[in-house]
Structures are given as C-alpha cells and as structure tokens.
N, C-alpha and C positions, 0 to 999 in steps of 0.2 A: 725380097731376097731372090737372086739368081739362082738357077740351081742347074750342075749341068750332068752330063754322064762323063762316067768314069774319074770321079772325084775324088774318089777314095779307092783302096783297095779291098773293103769288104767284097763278098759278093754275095750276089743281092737280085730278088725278082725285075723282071724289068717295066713293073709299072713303078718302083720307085727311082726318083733323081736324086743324086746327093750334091751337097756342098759340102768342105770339108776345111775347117779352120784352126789352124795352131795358132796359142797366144806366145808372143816374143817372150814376153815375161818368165812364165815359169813351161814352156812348153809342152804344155798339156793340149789336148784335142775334144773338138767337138764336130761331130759329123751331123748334119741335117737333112733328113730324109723327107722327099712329100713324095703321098702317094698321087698314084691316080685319081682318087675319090677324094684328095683334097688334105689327108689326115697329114701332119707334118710330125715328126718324129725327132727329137733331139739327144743324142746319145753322149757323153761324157766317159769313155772307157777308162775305167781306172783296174789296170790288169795286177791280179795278184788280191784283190780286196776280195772278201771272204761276204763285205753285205752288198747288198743292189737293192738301188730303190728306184722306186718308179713313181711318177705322177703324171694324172690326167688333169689339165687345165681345160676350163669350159666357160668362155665368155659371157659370162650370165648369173648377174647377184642381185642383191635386193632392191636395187633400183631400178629395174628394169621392169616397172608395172607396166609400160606400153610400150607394143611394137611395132612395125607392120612390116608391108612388101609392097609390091606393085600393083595388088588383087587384094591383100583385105588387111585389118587392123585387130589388133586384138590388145583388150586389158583383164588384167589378173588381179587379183588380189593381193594386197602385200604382204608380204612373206612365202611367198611360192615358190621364190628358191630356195629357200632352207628347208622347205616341205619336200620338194622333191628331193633333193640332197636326202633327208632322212629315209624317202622310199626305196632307196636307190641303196644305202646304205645300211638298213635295217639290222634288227636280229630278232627275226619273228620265228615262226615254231622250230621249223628246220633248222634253226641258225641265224638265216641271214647271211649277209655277204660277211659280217661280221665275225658270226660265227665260223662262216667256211676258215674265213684266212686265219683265223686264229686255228682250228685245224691244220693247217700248212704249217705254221708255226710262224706267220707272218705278223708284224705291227704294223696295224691300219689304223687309217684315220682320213676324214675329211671334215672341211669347213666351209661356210657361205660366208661369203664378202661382202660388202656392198657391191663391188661390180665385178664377182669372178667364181667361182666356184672350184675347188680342188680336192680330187680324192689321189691319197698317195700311199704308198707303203714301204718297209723295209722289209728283208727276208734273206736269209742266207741258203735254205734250202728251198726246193719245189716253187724257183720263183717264177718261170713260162705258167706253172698250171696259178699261181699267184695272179698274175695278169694276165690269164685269159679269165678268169672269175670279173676280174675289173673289167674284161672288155663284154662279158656276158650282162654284166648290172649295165653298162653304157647304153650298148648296141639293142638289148632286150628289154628292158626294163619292165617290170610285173605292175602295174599301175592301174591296177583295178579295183574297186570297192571297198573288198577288205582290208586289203593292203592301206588304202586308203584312212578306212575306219582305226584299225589296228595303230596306225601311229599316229592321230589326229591329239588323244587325250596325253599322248607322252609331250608332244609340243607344246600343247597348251601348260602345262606342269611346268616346262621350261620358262616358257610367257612368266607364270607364276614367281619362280624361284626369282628375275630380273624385276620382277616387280616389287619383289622384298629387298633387293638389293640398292642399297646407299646410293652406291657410285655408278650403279646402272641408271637409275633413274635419275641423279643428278645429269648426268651426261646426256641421256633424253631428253632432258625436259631444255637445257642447254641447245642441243640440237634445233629444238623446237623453237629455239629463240632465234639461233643464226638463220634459219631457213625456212622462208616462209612458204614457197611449192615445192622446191626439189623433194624428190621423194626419199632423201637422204636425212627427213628430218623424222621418219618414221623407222621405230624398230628394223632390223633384219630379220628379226622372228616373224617380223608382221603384229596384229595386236589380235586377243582374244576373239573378237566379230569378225576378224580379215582371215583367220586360221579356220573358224568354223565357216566360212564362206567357200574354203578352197575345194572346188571336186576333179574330177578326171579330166575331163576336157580341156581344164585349165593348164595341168600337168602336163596332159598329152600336148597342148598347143607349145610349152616351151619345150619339152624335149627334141619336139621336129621340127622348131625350127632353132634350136642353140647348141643340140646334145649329138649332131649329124658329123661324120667323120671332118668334112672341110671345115669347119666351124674348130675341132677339136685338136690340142696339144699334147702330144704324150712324149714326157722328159725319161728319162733313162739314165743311172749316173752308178757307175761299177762294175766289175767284170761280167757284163751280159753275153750272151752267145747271138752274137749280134746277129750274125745270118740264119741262124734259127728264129728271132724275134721277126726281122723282116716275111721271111715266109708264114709264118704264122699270121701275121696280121695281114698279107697278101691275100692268104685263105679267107679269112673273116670282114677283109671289104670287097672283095671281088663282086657283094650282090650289089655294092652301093658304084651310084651313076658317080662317070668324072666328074670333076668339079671344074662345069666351064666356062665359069664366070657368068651365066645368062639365066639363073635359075632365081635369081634376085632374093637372096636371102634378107628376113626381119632384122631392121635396124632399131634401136633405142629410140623413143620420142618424150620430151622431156618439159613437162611446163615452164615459161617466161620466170627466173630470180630474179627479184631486187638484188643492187650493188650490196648494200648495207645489210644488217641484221634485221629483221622485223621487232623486237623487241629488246631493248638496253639489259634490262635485269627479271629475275624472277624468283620468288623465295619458295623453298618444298622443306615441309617438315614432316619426321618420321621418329621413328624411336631406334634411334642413335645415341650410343654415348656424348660424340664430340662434335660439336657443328662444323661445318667444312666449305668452302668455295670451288667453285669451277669455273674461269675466267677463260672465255673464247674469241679468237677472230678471225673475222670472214675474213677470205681474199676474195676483192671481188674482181679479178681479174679472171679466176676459174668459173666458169656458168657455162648454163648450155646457151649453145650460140658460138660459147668463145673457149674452146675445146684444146687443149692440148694431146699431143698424139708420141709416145715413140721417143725418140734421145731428146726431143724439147721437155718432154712431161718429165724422163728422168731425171735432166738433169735442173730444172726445178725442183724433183722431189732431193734429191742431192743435195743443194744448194742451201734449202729450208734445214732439213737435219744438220747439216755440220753450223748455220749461223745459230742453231738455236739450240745446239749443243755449247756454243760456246757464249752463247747467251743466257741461260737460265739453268745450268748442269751447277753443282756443287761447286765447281771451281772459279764459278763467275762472279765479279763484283753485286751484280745484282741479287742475287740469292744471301750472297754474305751479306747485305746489307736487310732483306726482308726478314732475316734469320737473327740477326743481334737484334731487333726492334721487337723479335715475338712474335711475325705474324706468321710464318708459319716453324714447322715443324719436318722432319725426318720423313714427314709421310708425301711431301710437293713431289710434285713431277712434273711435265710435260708430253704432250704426244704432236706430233703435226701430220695430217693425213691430205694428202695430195693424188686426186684422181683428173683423168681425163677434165673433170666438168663442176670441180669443187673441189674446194682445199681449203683448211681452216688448224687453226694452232687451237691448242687446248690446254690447261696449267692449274693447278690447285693442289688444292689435299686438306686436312685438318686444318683448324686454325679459333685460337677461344676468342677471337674477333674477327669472324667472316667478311661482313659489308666493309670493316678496315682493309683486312688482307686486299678484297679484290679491287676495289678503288687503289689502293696502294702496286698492286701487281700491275695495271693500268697505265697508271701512271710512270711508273717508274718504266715500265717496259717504252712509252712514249718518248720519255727523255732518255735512258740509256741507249734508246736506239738513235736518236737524234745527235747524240754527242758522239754516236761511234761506238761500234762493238767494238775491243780486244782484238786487233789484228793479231798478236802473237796468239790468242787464247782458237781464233779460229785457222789460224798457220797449223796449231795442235792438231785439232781436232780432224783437220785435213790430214795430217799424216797417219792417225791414230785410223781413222776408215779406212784408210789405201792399205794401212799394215792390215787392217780385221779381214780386209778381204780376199788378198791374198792368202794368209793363216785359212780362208774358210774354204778355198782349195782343196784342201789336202782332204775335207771329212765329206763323203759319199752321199751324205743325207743335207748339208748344208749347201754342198753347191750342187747340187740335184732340184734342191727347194728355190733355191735365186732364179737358176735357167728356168723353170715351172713358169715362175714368175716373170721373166722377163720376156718371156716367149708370148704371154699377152698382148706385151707392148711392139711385138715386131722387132727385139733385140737378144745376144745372146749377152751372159756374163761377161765373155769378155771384152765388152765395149767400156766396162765401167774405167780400165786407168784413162782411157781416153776423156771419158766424162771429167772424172776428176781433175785432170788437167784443164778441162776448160771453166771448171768455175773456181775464180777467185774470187776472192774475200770482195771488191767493188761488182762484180754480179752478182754474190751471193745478196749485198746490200739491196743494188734496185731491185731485184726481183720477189726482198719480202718487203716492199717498201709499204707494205699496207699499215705496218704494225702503228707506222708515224700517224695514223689516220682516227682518230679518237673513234668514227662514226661507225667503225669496222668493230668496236669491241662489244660483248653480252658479259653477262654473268648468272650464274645461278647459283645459290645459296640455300645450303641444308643446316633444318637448326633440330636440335629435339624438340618432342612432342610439347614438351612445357613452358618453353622457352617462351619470350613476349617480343618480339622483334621490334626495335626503340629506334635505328639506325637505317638509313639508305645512300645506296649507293649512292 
C-alpha cells in the first residue's frame, strides 16, 4: 500500500502517513494510517453513530508452531496462541482485561484462528480509555508464572468440554484424516500434554516476535475522534524503533503435505443419540510451498463460497436429491475454509445411515460437479453476496469485523465489488476443480456407543 502526506484532512502527528479511499458505490471512507513503528491503523468513520468498535488483528494462530529470523528458530507447543490470547485476555482477581472493559461498559471479546488472532470491542461510552486497556494488554502483557498457572486448568477444562463434544471431535479426527503434517490437523486449543507443556518463554518468544506494533492491525469503524486516537497511540509507540524493513522479523515454517488425504475414512463412536457423517476435501492446490497471498486468496475464498452455496445450500438439486432418499436430515451443512496454505470443504450432519450418506454425498458431489453446477443457482447466489455486503455497510460492528479481517491479507473492504466481478461462474468452476478428483475426498463417521458398524465406505 502507498501511503502519502496530506491524504486526508484529519490532523494528525506527523510520524503517521495516510492513505485515503472512497468506495464509488455507496461513498463511504476509509482512511489508512501507518505509523512510524510500523502499526497500521484502519478507520471507517461513520459520523453520527452512537457505537465504535475497535479491533486489534495480530498475525498469529494455531498453526504457527515454528518460526524463525535470520539468527535463530524457535518451536512451541501447539496451542500457544490460544494460550496467550487467554493471558492477554483474562479475568483474574482484579478483573482482568475483561473485567476492566466490562467496567467501561464495553462488549469484549477475542478469538484464536488457525492463522490470526483478534481481540475486538463495542462501546458507546469511555471508548479512548476502552482502547488504551487493549493497548495496555498488547503492548504490556503480564505473562508471568501465575498468570500463567491461573489460566492453565481453565484451558484445559476447554480441551475437556471439545472433547465431549460430537461435532468437535468428528471434525478433528476428519482433520486428522485430510492432513497428515500441517499443523492444521491439530486442535487450536492445542491438546491436553501440549497445554501443560506451554511456559513463559514460549509466550514470551511469540508476543516479540508477532504481538510488536509493525506486525499489528488496529481497525476502527464509528464515530471515533480520530485525532485524539492518533495522538494517543503516537504517545504509546514513540518507545518502539521504526519499522525499517532490516530487523528481519519470524516467518511461519511449515512441514512438506501430501496432495491427497492421508486416510479415506475413519469411524469414532461416542454416546450420541443419532449417528452422523462428516465428508471432507482436500485441495491440494493450497500446501505450504504453494501459498496464496492477498486478492488471489480472496478471491478463491469468494469463489469456493458462492460455488458451494449454490451447490449444496437447500436450494440445490443435490441436497433435494440426498434429502427425498433419507440420507440426511435438517441438521447437513457445509463449511469451506480457505487459508494462505490449506483449504478444504466440509459437509455432513445426522443421518440413520452414515457410511450410506457419505459414500452418497461423494459421489454425488463427483457427478453433480461433472455434469455442471446451476449457472442460474450460482448467478443467485453472486447477487445475493454483493447485496449482503453492501447491507453490511451500514452496521459499525460488521464492517468493522470484514476490514479487521481483510487487513491481514493486505486489502481493504472495499475491493470486494471488484472481486466479485471477477469471478464467474467458469473460474469459480476451475478453481474448485478438485471436488471432480475422488482421491481428494475423507470421511469420518460417528455412530453410538452400541452400535455394531456392518457397512464401509
């Protein structure tokens, strides 16, 4: 991103640059600030709105067990960003950060990704003293022993509750099928020995080198006092060095994936009313090595959502078809998740004949995509995104949360009409062309405890 002086009309310290973007469409504004130290700052003023939220983006989620630089390497345990995340965000005796903002009268919350980390809030009163509490837990963070000890037995209790959970561990154990190194086949909590593994050091190594102003995103979206926000965080990075390009900050390093799945199918049983399937596939066009970055990643992850909204949604011939046959039920879904280095569709729900459903789900998925999705059913579904996202404009916390987001991949909101005009229905085709590929597909299969499983995939 360019960024130059005198951008905008705020005014503003002069270790920040702006850039300053109206969308044709509905003309609304986004101003982007980088400081000196690196911090990039994304503001959405929406004047006259009564909430403001804020979110800090921090590139660093659970896959990220090894790093390095130029001078040394380091590996973590997995689940260390969700650990830190909890340190960071606590409510230990005092409160906690949690505590505080809820004093303010703010709505907090933060979550661990696979590859991101974001703490965000709403607030309509005491929002500057709001966000400097976020920038106190960032910039200070208390990551010391008890700290440490204090939230060790609440994560693990999480680990626990996921582990009782149906559709958690159907989807793990699924994971485990499509991937045999990525570290995307391992919880985000991390697993009970990897949590009681994690100490300071390990903390301390990812907050310095992922949780440092240049590294960090801070989104802004409502009527902020913009030039008060600016000097305030002027004050608060002025001890950190420029960001100039020479300091060789820790990058991601990621073991060799196979194309394919490591394992076809896998059966888990649990004490569940109703047995159920989880049908997955790889693309094996996303692996480390062969990396998407930026408007290519979006607009595959675009691409994927609307083919496969108009592929397996309620309204699709295939669904109607799995649906009068019995195999499944009100409870099917779909997810598809698409990162930089892995991307994979997922589909199930109930069914009183699992190994039928997903062999069925399989197959059918193989020939409906073969014969041709629904050109009109994916025309919809392209209109029906472009109108949500638009509509998601207008609300403070919605397109507050998109920019958060998109500001990882090096873009703002509003590049997406652009996106969408460039994927049609024949890109959105090649680019999920894996579905056609049998060799691409897993399953995993939960039955109850009593059950005598007779059938295979």
């Amino acid at each position: 991103m360019n960024f130059a002086s005198g951008s905008a009309q705020t005014s503003r310290p002069a270790a920040f640059q702006c850039r300053e973007i109206r969308d044709r469409l509905t003309g609304k504004t986004l101003r982007t600030y980088r400081h000196a130290s690196g911090l990039q700052v994304m503001n959405l003023p929406r004047p006259g709105f009564s909430r403001r939220f804020a979110a800090i983006a921090v590139p660093y989620g659970s896959i990220h067990t090894w790093f390095a630089n130029q001078n040394q390497t380091w590996q973590v345990p997995p689940g260390t960003a969700h650990f830190l995340e909890h340190c960071l965000f606590s409510r230990d005796d005092g409160g906690g950060l949690l505590g505080r903002m809820s004093g303010l009268g703010a709505s907090a919350n933060a979550y661990t990704t696979h590859d991101h980390t974001l703490y965000y809030f709403t607030a309509v009163h005491h929002d500057s003293a709001a966000l400097e509490l976020y920038l106190d837990a960032i910039f200070q963070p208390y990551l010391e022993k008890d700290r440490i000890e204090a939230e060790r037995p609440i994560i693990l209790a999480e680990l626990d509750q996921y582990h009782d959970d149906p559709e958690a561990r159907c989807y793990m154990r699924l994971m485990e099928n499509l991937y045999v190194n990525h570290p995307i086949r391992l919880d985000i909590g991390g697993t009970a020995e990897s949590v009681r593994a994690i100490g300071s050091g390990d903390l301390q190594a990812v907050w310095q080198q992922f949780y440092q102003p240049s590294r960090l995103l801070l989104t802004l979206a409502g009527d902020w006092d913009e030039t008060g926000i600016l000097e305030l965080l002027d004050r608060r990075l002025d001890k950190f060095k420029p960001a100039d390009g020479t300091s060789g900050p820790a990058q991601a390093a990621y073991p060799l994936e196979p194309a394919h799945p490591g394992q076809a199918a896998s059966v888990l049983r649990m004490d569940v009313a109703a047995p159920s399937f989880l049908v997955g596939i790889k693309d094996p066009v996303l692996l480390p090595g062969q990396e998407l970055t930026g408007k290519d990643l979006a607009i595959r992850q675009q691409a994927g959502h609307l083919l496969f909204e108009a592929l397996l949604s309620p309204a699709s011939p295939l669904y109607d078809s799995l649906y009068a046959d019995g195999l499944i039920n009100d409870s099917f879904g779909f997810h598809y998740d698409c990162a930089e280095n892995f991307a994979f569709l997922t589909c199930g729900g109930e069914s009183s004949r699992p190994e039928q459903a997903a062999a069925s789900v399989r197959d059918r998925l193989i020939r409906h995509f073969a014969s041709g999705v629904d050109p009109s059913l994916f025309a919809i579904q392209k209109r029906a995104a472009a109108g949500g996202f638009v509509r998601s404009l207008d609300s403070v916390e919605q397109s507050g949360l998109v920019q958060a987001q998109c500001s990882l991949h090096g873009m703002n909101l509003f590049d997406y009409p652009e996106l969408y005009d460039k994927i049609d229905y024949a890109t959105a085709c090649g680019m999920m062309a894996f579905l056609a590929d049998p060799a691409c597909y897993s399953a995993t299969i939960m039955h109850p405890l009593e059950v005598t499983v007779s059938h295979e995939l």
